[in-house]
C-alpha positions as CSV (number, residue, x, y, z in Angstrom):
1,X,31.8,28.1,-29.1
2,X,30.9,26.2,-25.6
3,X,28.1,28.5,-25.0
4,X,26.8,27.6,-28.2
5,X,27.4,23.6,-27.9
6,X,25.6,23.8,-24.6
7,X,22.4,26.3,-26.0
8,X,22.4,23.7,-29.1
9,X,22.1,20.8,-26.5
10,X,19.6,22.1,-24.2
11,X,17.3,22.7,-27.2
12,X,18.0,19.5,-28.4
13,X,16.8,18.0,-24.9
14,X,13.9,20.2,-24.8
15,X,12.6,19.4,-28.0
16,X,13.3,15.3,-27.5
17,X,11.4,15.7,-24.1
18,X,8.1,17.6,-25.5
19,X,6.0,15.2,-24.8
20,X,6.9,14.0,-21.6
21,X,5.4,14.5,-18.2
22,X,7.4,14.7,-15.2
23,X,5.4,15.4,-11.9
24,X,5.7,15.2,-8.5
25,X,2.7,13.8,-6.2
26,X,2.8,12.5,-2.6
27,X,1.4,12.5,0.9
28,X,2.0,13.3,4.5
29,X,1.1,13.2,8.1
30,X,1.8,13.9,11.7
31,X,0.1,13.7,15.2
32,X,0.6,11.3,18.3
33,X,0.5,7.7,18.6
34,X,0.0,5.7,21.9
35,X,1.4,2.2,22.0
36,X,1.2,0.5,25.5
37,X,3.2,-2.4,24.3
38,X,6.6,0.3,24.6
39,X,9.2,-1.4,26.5
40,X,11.0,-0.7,29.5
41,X,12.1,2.7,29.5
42,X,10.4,3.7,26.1
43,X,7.6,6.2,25.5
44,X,4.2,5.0,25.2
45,X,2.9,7.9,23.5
46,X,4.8,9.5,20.7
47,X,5.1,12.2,17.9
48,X,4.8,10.7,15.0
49,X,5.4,12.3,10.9
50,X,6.2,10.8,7.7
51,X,6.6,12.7,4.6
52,X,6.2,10.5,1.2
53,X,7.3,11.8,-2.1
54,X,7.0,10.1,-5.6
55,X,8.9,11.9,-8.3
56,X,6.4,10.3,-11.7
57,X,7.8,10.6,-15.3
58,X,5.8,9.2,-18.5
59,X,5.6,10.0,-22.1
60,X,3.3,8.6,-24.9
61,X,4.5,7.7,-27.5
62,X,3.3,8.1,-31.5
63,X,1.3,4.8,-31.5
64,X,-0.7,5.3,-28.4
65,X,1.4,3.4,-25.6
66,X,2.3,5.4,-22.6
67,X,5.7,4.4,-20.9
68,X,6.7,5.8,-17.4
69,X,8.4,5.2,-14.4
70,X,8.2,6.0,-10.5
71,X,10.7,6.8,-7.8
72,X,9.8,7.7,-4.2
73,X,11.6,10.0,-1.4
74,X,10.4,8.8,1.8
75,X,11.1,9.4,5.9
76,X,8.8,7.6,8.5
77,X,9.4,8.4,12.3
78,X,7.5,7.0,14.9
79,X,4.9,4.9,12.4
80,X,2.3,2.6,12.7
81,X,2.7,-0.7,14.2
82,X,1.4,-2.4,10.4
83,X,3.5,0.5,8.8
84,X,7.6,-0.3,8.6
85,X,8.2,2.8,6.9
86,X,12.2,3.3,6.3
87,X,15.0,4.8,8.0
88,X,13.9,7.0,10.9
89,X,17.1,8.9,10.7
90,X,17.1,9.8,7.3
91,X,15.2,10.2,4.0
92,X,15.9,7.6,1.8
93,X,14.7,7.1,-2.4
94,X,12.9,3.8,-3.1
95,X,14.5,1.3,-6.2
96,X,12.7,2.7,-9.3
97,X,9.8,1.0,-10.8
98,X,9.8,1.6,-14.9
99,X,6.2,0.3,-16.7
100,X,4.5,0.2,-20.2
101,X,0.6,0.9,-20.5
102,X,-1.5,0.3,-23.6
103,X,-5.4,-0.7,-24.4
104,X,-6.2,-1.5,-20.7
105,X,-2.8,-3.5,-20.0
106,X,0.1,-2.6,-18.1
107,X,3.5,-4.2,-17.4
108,X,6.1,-2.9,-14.6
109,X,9.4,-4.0,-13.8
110,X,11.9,-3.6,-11.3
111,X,10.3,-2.2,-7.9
112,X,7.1,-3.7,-9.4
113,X,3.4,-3.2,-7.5
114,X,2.2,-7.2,-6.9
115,X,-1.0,-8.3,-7.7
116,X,-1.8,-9.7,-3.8
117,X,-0.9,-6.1,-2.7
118,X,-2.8,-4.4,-5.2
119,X,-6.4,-6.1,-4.5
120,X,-9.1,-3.8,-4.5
121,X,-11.0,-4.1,-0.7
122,X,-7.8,-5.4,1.3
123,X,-7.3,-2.4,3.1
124,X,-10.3,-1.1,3.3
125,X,-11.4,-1.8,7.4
126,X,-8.1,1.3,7.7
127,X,-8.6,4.0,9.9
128,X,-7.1,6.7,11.7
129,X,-4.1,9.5,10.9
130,X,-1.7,6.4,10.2
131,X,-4.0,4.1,8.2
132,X,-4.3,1.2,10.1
133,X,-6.1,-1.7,11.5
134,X,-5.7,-4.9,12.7
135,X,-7.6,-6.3,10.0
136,X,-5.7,-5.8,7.6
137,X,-3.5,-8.9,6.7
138,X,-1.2,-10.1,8.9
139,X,0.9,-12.8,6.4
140,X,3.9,-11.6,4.8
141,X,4.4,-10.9,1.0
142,X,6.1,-8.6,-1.0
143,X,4.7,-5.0,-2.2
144,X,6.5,-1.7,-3.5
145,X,9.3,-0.6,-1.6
146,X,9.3,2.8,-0.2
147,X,13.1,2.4,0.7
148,X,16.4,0.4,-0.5
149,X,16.3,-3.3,-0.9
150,X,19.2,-4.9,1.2
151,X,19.5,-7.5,-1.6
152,X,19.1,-7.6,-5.7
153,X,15.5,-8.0,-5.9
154,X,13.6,-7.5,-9.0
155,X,9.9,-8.3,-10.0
156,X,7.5,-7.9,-12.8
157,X,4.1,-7.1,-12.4
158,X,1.2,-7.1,-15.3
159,X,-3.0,-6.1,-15.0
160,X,-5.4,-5.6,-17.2
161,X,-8.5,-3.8,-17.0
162,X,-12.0,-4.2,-18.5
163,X,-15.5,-3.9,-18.2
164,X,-15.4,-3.5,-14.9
165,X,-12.9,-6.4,-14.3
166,X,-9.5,-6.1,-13.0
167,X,-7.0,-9.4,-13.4
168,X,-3.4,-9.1,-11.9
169,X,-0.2,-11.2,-12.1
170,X,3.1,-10.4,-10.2
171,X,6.2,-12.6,-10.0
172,X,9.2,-11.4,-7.9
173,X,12.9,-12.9,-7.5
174,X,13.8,-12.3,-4.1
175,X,17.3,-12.1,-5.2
176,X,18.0,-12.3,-8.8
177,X,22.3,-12.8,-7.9
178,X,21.5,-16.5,-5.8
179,X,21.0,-18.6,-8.7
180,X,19.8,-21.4,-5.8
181,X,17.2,-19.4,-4.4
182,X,14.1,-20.4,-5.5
183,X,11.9,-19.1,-2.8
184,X,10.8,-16.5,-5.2
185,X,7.2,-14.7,-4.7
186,X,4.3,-15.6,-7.5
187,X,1.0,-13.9,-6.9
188,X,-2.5,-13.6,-8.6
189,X,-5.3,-11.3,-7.8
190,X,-8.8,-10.2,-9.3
191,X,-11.4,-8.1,-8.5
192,X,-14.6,-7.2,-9.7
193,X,-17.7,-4.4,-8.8
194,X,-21.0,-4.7,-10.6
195,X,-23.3,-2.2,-9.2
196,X,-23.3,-1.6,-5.5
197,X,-21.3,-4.6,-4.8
198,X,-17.4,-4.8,-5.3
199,X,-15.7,-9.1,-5.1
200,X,-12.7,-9.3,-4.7
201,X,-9.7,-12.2,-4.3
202,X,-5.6,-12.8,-4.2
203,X,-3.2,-15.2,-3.9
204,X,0.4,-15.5,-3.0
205,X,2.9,-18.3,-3.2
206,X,6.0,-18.2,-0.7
207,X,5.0,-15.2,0.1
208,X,7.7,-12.9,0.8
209,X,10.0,-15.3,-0.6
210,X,9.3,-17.7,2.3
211,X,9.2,-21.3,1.3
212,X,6.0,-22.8,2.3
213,X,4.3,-19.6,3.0
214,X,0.5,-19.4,1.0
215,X,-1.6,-16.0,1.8
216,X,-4.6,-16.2,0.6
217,X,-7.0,-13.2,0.6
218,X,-11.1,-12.8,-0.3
219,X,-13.3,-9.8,0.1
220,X,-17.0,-8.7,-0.4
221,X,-18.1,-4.8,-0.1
222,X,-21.9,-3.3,-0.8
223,X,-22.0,0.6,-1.1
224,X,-25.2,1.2,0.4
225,X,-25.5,4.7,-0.1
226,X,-22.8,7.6,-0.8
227,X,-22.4,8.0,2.2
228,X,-22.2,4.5,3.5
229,X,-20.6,1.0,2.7
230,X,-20.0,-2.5,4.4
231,X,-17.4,-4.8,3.9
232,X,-16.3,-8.8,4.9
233,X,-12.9,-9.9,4.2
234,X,-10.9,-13.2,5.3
235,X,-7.2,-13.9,4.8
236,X,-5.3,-16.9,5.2
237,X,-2.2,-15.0,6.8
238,X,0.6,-18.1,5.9
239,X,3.3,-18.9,8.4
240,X,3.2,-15.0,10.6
241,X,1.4,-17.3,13.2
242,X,-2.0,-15.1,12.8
243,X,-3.7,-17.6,11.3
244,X,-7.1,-17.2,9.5
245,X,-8.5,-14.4,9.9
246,X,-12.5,-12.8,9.2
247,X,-12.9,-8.7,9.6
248,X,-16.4,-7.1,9.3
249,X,-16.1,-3.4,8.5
250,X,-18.4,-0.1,7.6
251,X,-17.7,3.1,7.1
252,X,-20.9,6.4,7.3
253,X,-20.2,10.2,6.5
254,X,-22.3,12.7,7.6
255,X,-21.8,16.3,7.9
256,X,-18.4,15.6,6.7
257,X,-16.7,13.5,9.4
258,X,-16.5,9.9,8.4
259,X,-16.9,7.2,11.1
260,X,-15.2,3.6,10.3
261,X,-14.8,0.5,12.7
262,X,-14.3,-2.9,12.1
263,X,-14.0,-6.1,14.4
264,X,-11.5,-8.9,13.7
265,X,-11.5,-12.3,14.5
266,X,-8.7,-15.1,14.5
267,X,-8.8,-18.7,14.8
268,X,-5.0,-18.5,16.5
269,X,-5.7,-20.3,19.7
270,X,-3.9,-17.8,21.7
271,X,-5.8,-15.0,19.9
272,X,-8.2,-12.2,21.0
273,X,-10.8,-10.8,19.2
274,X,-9.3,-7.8,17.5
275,X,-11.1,-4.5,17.3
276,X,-11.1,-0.4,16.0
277,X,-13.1,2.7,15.8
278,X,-12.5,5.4,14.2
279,X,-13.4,9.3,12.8
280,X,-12.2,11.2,10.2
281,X,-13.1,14.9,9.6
282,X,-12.4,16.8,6.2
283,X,-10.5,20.1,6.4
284,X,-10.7,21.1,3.0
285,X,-7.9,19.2,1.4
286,X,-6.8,17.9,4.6
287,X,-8.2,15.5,7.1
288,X,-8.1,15.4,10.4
289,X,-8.1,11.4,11.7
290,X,-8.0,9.1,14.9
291,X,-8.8,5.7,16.3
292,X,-8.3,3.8,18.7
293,X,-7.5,-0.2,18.4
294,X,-7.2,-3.2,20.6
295,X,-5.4,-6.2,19.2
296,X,-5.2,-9.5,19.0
297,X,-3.1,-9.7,22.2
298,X,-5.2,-7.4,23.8
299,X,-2.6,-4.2,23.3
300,X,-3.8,-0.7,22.5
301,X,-2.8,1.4,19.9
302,X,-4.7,4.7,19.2
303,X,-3.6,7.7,17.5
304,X,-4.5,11.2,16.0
305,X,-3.3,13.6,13.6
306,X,-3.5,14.7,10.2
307,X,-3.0,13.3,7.1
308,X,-2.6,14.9,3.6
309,X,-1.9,14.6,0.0
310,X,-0.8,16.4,-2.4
């Protein structure tokens, strides 16, 4: 009689879960990083891995509208100096992020994606095995978290997609159990591409839940060619003490090794001019990446490795 409860169970489940997807997708790297800002006593160059899982379930229902949801297994050692990664010692699962998608629009909650952090262009002057650069922006504000919150936060994110255009909304509660917080995060984006060119802008208000802290963030790119683009951003970095900041960028493949650099430029008074190269080669479903940056202090930070996805 048990056996047949639990056969008539498992069919039931199978049958209720026809139509879903479950799949697993995710990325990882390793190779050596050089820092020369180490301290006393610590390595300058280093081994560095991180291994990045996302375990992806959806289903769509009768009427056309797709729901889903998105946990991530993640352990960082040794990462980039914009990369925080999670606990070194350990793997660790991010909050889940649950969403509804229909005719162009989609809604997440929870461990929402933000609008400011999900601008097209922002990243784009990266380089190297970690992905990196110092002109990316330097403010703080809130984004998908690859590891445990270490307080109740929740946010909702919506976009919607058409014609080319891309509008974006997020709103996240740093702390949805302090009923007196109201340093909650509220951010805007929108991006654009007709043709060759691709505008793009964001906004964030208390940023990272940081009263009085306004990021702002504007791009331009031109795809000259396939094998060639250009790019200007500028970002308003808040309260980090970066200030504003302006970053040229191009990228040109040929023979299929990719060459990026970019040069970065604050108006913080004590700030240098900030600075990367970079070259990427394609190993067939790998790639094999390095760079080498000076920053605004004048540090160096280089690395090579290889990076993959899968």
């Amino acid at each position: 009689m048990n056996k047949l409860l639990l056969t008539t169970a498992l069919l039931a489940a199978t049958a209720g879960a026809a139509s879903a997807e479950i799949t697993l997708s995710g990325s990882g790297r390793f190779g050596l990083v050089y820092d020369d800002t180490a301290g006393v006593g610590q390595a300058e160059t280093t081994l560095a891995y991180r291994l990045r899982v996302n375990v992806n379930a959806k289903f769509e229902a009768d009427n056309g509208v797709t729901y889903g949801g998105r946990i991530r297994f993640q352990n960082a050692q040794n990462t980039a100096v914009a990369d925080t990664g999670g606990d070194r010692n350990a793997a660790e699962f991010s909050p889940a992020m649950l969403y509804v998608e229909a005719s162009g629009v989609r809604v997440e909650v929870g461990n929402a994606n933000t609008a400011i952090d999900s601008v097209a262009l922002m990243y784009n002057p990266e380089i190297g095995f970690t992905e990196s650069s110092y002109g990316d922006p330097q403010g703080s504000f809130f984004s998908f978290s690859s590891g445990p919150y270490a307080v109740n936060r929740v946010g909702v994110y919506a976009a919607y997609s058409v014609s080319g255009v891309n509008l974006k909304a997020s709103y996240v509660q740093a702390d949805q159990n302090d009923t007196t917080d109201d340093a909650n995060e509220t951010s805007i984006a929108a991006d654009y591409t007709m043709g060759q060119f691709t505008v793009a802008a964001a906004y964030a208000d208390k940023g990272a839940g940081i009263v009085g802290n306004y990021v702002t963030f504007v791009g331009v790119a031109y795809k000259v060619n396939d094998v060639a683009n250009v790019g200007l951003n500028y970002n308003d970095n808040g309260t980090s003490g970066f200030g504003k900041t302006t970053t040229i960028y191009g990228n040109y493949t040929i023979n299929g090794i990719t060459l990026g650099a970019y040069v970065s430029d604050s108006d913080a008074a004590a700030a240098d001019t900030a600075y990367g190269l970079g070259a990427a080669y394609d190993l067939g479903g790998a790639t094999l990446a390095g760079a080498i940056h000076s920053g605004f202090a004048g540090e160096t930070y280089a690395d090579l490795g290889v990076r993959m996805s899968f």
